[in-house]
C-alpha positions in Angstrom: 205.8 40.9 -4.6 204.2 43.6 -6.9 204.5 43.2 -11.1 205.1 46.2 -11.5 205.3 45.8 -15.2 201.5 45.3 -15.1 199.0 48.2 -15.1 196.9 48.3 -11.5 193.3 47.6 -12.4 190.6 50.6 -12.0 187.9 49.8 -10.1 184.7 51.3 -12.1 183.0 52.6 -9.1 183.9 54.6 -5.8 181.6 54.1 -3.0 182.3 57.3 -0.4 180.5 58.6 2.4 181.6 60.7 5.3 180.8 59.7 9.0 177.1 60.3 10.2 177.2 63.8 11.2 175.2 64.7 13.9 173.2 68.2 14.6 173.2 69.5 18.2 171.8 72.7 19.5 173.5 74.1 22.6 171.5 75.5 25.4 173.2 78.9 24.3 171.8 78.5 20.9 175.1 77.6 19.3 174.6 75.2 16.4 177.3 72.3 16.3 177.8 69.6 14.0 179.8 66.6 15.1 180.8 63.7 13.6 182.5 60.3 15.3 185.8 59.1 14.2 187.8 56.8 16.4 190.8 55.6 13.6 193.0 58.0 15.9 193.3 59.1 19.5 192.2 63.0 18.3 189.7 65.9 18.5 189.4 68.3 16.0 187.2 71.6 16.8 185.9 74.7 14.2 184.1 77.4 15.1 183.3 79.4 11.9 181.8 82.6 12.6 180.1 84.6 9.7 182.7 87.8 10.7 184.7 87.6 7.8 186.4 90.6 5.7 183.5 91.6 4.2 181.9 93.1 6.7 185.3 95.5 7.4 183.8 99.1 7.8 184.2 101.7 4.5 188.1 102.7 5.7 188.4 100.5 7.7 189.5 97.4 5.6 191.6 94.9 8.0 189.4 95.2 10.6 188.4 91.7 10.8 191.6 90.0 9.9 193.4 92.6 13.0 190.6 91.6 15.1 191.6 87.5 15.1 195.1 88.4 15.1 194.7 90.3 18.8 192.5 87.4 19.7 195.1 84.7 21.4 197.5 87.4 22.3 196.3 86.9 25.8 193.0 85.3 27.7 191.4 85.1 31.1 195.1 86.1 32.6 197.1 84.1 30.8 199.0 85.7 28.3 200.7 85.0 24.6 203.1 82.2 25.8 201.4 81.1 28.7 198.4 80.2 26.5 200.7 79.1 24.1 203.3 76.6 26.4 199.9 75.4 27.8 199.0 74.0 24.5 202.4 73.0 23.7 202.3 71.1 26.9 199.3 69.0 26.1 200.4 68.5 22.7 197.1 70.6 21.7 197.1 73.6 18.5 195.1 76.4 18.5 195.0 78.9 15.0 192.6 81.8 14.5 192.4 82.7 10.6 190.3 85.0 8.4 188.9 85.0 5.1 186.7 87.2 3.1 183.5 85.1 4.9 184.8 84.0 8.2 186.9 84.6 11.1 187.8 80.4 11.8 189.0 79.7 15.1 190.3 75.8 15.0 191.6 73.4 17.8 193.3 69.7 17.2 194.5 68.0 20.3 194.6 63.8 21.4 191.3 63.1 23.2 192.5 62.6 26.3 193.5 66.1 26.9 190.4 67.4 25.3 189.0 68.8 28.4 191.8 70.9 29.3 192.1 72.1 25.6 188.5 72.9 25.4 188.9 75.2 28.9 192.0 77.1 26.8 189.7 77.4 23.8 186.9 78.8 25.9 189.1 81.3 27.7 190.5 82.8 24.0 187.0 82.8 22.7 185.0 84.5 25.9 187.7 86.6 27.5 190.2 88.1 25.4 192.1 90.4 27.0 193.0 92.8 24.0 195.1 95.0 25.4 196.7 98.0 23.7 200.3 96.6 24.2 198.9 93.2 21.8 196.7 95.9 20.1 200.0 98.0 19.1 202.0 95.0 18.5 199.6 92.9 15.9 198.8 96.7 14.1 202.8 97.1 13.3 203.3 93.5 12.9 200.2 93.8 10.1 201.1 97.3 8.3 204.9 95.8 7.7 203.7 92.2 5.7 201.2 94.6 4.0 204.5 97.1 3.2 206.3 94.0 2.3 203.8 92.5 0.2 204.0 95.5 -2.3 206.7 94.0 -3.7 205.3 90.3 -4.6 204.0 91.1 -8.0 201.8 87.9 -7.8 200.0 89.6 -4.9 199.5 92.8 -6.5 198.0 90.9 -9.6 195.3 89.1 -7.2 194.5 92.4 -5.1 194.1 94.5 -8.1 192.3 91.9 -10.1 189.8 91.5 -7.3 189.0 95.1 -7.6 188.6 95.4 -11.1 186.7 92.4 -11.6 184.0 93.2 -9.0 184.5 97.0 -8.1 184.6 99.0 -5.4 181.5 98.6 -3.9 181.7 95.0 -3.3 182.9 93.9 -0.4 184.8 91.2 -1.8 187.0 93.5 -4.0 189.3 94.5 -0.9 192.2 92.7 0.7 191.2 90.6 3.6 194.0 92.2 5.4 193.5 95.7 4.1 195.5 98.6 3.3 198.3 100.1 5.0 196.5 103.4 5.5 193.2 102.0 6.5 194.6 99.4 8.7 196.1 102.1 10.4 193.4 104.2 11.6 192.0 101.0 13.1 191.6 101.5 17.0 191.4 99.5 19.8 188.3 100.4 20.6 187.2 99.3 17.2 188.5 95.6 17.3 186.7 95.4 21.0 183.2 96.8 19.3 183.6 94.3 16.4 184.4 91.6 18.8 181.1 92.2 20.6 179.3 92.6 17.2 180.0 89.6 15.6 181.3 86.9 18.3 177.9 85.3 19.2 176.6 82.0 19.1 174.1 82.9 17.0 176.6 84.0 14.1 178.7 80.7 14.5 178.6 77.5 13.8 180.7 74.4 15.6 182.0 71.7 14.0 183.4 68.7 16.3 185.3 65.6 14.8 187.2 63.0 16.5 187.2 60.1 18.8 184.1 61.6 21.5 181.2 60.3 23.0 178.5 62.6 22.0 177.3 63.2 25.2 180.5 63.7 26.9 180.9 66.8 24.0 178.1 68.2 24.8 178.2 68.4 28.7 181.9 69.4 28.1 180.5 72.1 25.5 177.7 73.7 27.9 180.6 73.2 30.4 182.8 75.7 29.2 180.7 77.6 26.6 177.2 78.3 28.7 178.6 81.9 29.6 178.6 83.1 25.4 174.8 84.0 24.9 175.3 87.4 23.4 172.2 88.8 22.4 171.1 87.8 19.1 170.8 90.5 16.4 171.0 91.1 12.5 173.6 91.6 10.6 172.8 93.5 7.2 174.9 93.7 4.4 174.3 94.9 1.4 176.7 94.0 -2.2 176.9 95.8 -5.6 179.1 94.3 -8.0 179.9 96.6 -10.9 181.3 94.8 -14.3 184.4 96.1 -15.6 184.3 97.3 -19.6 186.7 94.5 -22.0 190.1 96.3 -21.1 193.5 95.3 -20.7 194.6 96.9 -16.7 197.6 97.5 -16.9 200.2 98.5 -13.3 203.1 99.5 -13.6 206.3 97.4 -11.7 209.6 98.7 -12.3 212.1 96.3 -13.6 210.3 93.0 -13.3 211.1 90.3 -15.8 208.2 88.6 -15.5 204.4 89.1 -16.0 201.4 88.5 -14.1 198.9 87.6 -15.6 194.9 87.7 -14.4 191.5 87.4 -16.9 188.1 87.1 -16.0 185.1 88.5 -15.2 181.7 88.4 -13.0 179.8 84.9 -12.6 176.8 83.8 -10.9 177.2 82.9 -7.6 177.3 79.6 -6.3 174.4 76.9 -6.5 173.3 73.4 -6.3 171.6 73.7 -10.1 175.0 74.4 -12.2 177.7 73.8 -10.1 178.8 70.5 -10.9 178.6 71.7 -14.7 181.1 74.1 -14.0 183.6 72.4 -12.2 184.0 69.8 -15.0 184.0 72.4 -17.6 187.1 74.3 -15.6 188.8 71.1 -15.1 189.0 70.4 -18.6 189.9 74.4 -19.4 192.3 75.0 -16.6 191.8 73.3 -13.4 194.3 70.2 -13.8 198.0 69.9 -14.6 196.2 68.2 -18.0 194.0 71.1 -18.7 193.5 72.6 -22.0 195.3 76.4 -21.0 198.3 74.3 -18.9 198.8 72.0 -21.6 198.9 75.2 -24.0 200.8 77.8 -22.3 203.4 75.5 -20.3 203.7 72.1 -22.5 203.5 73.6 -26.4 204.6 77.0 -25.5 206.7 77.0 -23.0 205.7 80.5 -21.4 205.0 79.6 -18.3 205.9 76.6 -15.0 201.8 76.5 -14.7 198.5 78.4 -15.8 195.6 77.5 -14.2 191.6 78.4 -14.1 188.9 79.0 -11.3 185.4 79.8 -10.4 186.1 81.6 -7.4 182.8 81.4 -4.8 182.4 83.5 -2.1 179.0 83.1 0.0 177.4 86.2 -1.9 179.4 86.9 -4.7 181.6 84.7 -7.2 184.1 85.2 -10.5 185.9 83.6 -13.4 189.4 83.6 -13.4 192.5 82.4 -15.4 195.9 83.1 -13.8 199.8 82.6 -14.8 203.2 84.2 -14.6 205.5 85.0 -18.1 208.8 86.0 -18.9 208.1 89.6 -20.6 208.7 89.0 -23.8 205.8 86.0 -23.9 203.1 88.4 -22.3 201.4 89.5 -25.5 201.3 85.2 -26.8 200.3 84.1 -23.9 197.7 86.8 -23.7 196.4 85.7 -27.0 197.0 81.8 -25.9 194.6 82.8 -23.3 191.9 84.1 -25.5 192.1 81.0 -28.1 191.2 78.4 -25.9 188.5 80.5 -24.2 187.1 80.9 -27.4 187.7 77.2 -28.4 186.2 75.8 -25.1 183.2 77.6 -26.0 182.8 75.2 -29.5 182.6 72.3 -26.9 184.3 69.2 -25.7 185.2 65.9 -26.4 184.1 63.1 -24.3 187.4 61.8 -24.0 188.2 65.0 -21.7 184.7 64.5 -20.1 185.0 61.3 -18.8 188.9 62.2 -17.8 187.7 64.7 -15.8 185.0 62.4 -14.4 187.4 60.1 -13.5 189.6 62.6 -12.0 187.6 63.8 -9.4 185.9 61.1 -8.1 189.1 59.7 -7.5 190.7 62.2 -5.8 187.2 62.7 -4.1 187.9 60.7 -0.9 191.4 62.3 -0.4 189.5 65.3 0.6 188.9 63.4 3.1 191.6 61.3 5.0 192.5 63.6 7.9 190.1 65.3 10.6 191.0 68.7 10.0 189.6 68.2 6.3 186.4 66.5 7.4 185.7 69.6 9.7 186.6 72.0 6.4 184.8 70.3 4.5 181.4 70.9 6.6 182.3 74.1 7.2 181.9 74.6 3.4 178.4 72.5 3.3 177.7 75.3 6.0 178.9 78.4 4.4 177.0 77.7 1.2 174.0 75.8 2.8 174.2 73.2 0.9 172.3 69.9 1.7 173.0 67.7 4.6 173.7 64.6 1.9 175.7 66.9 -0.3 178.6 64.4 0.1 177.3 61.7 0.0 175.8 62.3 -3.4 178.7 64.3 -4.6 180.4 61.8 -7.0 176.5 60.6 -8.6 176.4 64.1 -9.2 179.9 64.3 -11.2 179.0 60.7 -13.1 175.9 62.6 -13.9 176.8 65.4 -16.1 176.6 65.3 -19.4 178.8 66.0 -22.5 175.7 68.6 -23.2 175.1 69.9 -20.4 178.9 71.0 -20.4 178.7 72.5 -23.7 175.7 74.7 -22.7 177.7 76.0 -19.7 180.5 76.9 -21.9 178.6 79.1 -23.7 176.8 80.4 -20.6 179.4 80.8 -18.0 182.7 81.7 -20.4 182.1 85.2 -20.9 185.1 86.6 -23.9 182.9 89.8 -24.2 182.9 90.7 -20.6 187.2 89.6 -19.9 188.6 92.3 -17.8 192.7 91.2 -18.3 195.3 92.8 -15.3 198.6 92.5 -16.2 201.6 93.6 -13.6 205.1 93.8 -14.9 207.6 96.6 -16.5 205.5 98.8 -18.8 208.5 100.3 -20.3 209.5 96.7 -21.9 205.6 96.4 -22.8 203.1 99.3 -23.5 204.5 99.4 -27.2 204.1 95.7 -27.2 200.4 95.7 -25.7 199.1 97.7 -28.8 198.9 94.7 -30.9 196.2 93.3 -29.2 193.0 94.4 -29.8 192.0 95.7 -26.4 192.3 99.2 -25.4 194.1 99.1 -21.9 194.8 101.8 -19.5 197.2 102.1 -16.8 196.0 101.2 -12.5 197.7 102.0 -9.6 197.7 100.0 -6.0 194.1 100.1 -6.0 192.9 99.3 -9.1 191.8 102.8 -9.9 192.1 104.2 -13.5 195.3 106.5 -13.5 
C-alpha cells in the first residue's frame, strides 16, 4: 500500500534520451529518418514537406492548406471512402494537415499491416486524382469554416494580431487557410501546379517510427515510393517583416461581452545560442499555470480563466506574444496588468522561479515523448529548424545550464515595452471612451488588420 500522507521523493536528476535515430537516403533522394521502437505492435510515418502557407501566391492565400485538403479526396481509382474503409479496415489512419511551414502527411497503423498501409499512402501521395467534383466540394467546404470563423472573436484576435505584428509583406502574417475572397479565386488548375511544385522528394523529409526492421522499411520504401523523383529545383522566397508603431489596434465586434486580448511584437528568430534563455524567461512570465501574468490576471485579479505568453517560431520568422480573454469592463486593468509585469520581468528574477522552472521542464521533458506520433513530431521539429542531431539528448543539460544572469540579460533583450503593438477585439461602443485612459494612441482595424 501507498502512505499517501507522505510526500513522493524527487529524484535530483532525469536521465532521457530518444531511440537511436537513424539517417537513410532513398534511391529517389528522399531523406528519412527512422527510429526503432518495439514497446507496441505500431508504425508511425511523417512526411513533412517544406509547402507550407507561406509560400501561398500574393491573392492567392489558402492555396496550400486547399491543396492538402483535395489531396485524399481520391487516389489511383479509389475514391474518398474507398481509401478511407480501406484504412478503416486495417485499423490504419491517414491525416494530411498544413501549417504556415508544412503541408504534413502522417500515417499510424499496427505493423503487420504496414505494407498494405504504406501502398494506400503511396497512392495519395503519387497519384491524386484531384478532380473538380473534390475540387468544388473542399473550396465550399473551406470558404463556409472561413465565413463561420468570423464570428469566433478569439480567431479574429490571432489573425489580425499576426498581421499587425509582422505586416503585410510577411508571409507569415496571413491565415494559413486564407481569405474568403482569395480562397475563392483559387483554381483547379492551381492546386494541380502547386502539387507539382512543391511535392518532391527533394522538398520532404520522412520520418519512420515503430516496431520495423530497417531494412524491411527501406525495401518497402523504394517499393512503393521509387516512382516520386520529380526533378529537383529551388524554391525562393523572400520575407520582409515591418514593425508595427506602440498602438493599441483596436476591431470593432458588435455586442461581445468579452475582450480579446493580444500584445507583442517582432523577435529574432529561432536559434541554438538564446533559445533556452528564452523559454525559461517565458515560463516564469507566462508560459505555466504558475506564471507571473496567470498568477496576476486570473489568481489576484480575477479577469480572466487563463493568460498565457509565447515566443512564437516559425522557420524564418518569429514574435512575442501575450494572450487572454476579459469581461469588458476589466479590458483597460488587465491591459495595464499586462504592461506591469512586462515591465517588472525586465528588473529580473528570483531563483526560486528559476529553478521552478528548471524543474518544470525537465520533468515534463520525457512526456513529450511517450507515444510514437510525438517522437516523429518531435524530429520533425529538430528538422524544420535544423537543429543538431543530439539536440535531445542534450536538451535538459541545456535547461540545468542557464543561469539566473543569463535570464536577466534576455529580459532586457528579448521583452521589448517600446516596440508592444496591443489588438484588442470586443464592443467598441462599451470601450473607446474607456481606452483613452491608457497612454497609447489606438486606432481602429478591420478584418485585415488595415488601419480604418
Amino acid at each position: 500500500m501507498i502512505d499517501r500522507k507522505n510526500k513522493p521523493e524527487a529524484k535530483s536528476e532525469i536521465n532521457f534520451k530518444l531511440p537511436k535515430a537513424n539517417e537513410i537516403l532513398l534511391e529517389n533522394g528522399l531523406r528519412v529518418v527512422f527510429i526503432h521502437k518495439d514497446k507496441l505492435p505500431l508504425v508511425r510515418l511523417n512526411l513533412v514537406l517544406n509547402a507550407g502557407s507561406k509560400f501561398d501566391p500574393e491573392n492567392k492565400k489558402g492555396l496550400a492548406h486547399l491543396t492538402s485538403l483535395v489531396l485524399d479526396e481520391g487516389a489511383d481509382g479509389l475514391n474518398a471512402l474507398e481509401l478511407s474503409d480501406e484504412f478503416d479496415i486495417l485499423g490504419s489512419s491517414f491525416n494530411v494537415s498544413t501549417d504556415n511551414d508544412l503541408i504534413n502527411l502522417s500515417l499510424q497503423c499496427i505493423s503487420e499491416n504496414f505494407d498494405r498501409s504504406l501502398e494506400l499512402f503511396s497512392k495519395i501521395l503519387l497519384k491524386p486524382l484531384l478532380s473538380e467534383d473534390d475540387f468544388n466540394r473542399e473550396k465550399k467546404k473551406l470558404i463556409t469554416r472561413i465565413m463561420q470563423s468570423k464570428d469566433e472573436p478569439e480567431y479574429l484576435a490571432d489573425q489580425i494580431f499576426d498581421r499587425v505584428i509582422l505586416g503585410k509583406f510577411d508571409n507569415y502574417s496571413y491565415p494559413v487557410s486564407g481569405y474568403e475572397e482569395t480562397v475563392n479565386s483559387i483554381s483547379l488548375k492551381e492546386i494541380k501546379n502547386y502539387y507539382k511544385r512543391f511535392f518532391s522528394p527533394f522538398n520532404s523529409a520522412l520520418i519512420v517510427v515503430g516496431d520495423l526492421n530497417q531494412g524491411e522499411l527501406v525495401v518497402l520504401l523504394n517499393k512503393y515510393l521509387s516512382e516520386w523523383n520529380t526533378i529537383k529545383g529551388d524554391i525562393p522566397i523572400s520575407f520582409k517583416s515591418s514593425e508595427p508603431l506602440k498602438k493599441i489596434y483596436f476591431y470593432h465586434k458588435q455586442d461581445s461581452v468579452q475582450t480579446e486580448i493580444r500584445a507583442g511584437h517582432i523577435t529574432e528568430k529561432r536559434n541554438n545560442k538564446d533559445f533556452f534563455q528564452r523559454y525559461l524567461l517565458n515560463t516564469i512570465l507566462g508560459g505555466q499555470f504558475t506564471s507571473r501574468i496567470n498568477l496576476n490576471l486570473r489568481e489576484r485579479n480575477g479577469f480572466t480563466y487563463g493568460a498565457t505568453s509565447r515566443f512564437q517560431y516559425y522557420k524564418d520568422s518569429a514574435f512575442f506574444e501575450v494572450s487572454t480573454s476579459v469581461g469588458s469592463e476589466n479590458t483597460i486593468n488587465a491591459v495595464k496588468e499586462i504592461l506591469f509585469e512586462l515591465d517588472k520581468i525586465k528588473d529580473g528574477i528570483t531563483l526560486e522561479e528559476l529553478e521552478f522552472a528548471k524543474s518544470s521542464i525537465t520533468k515534463k521533458f520525457p512526456l513529450n515523448f511517450e507515444t510514437y506520433r510525438q517522437i516523429a513530431s518531435g524530429v520533425a521539429g529538430r528538422i524544420l529548424f535544423d537543429l543538431p542531431d543530439n539536440y535531445f539528448d542534450t536538451y535538459i543539460q541545456n535547461i540545468l545550464s542557464v543561469s539566473k544572469s543569463e535570464v536577466d540579460e534576455t529580459a532586457g533583450k528579448f521583452i521589448m515595452t517600446d516596440k508592444l503593438a496591443i489588438v484588442l477585439v470586443g464592443d467598441k461602443n462599451t470601450l473607446l471612451k474607456k481606452l483613452s485612459a491608457l497612454p497609447i494612441d489606438m486606432v481602429e482595424v478591420d478584418l485585415f488588420g488595415n488601419v480604418i
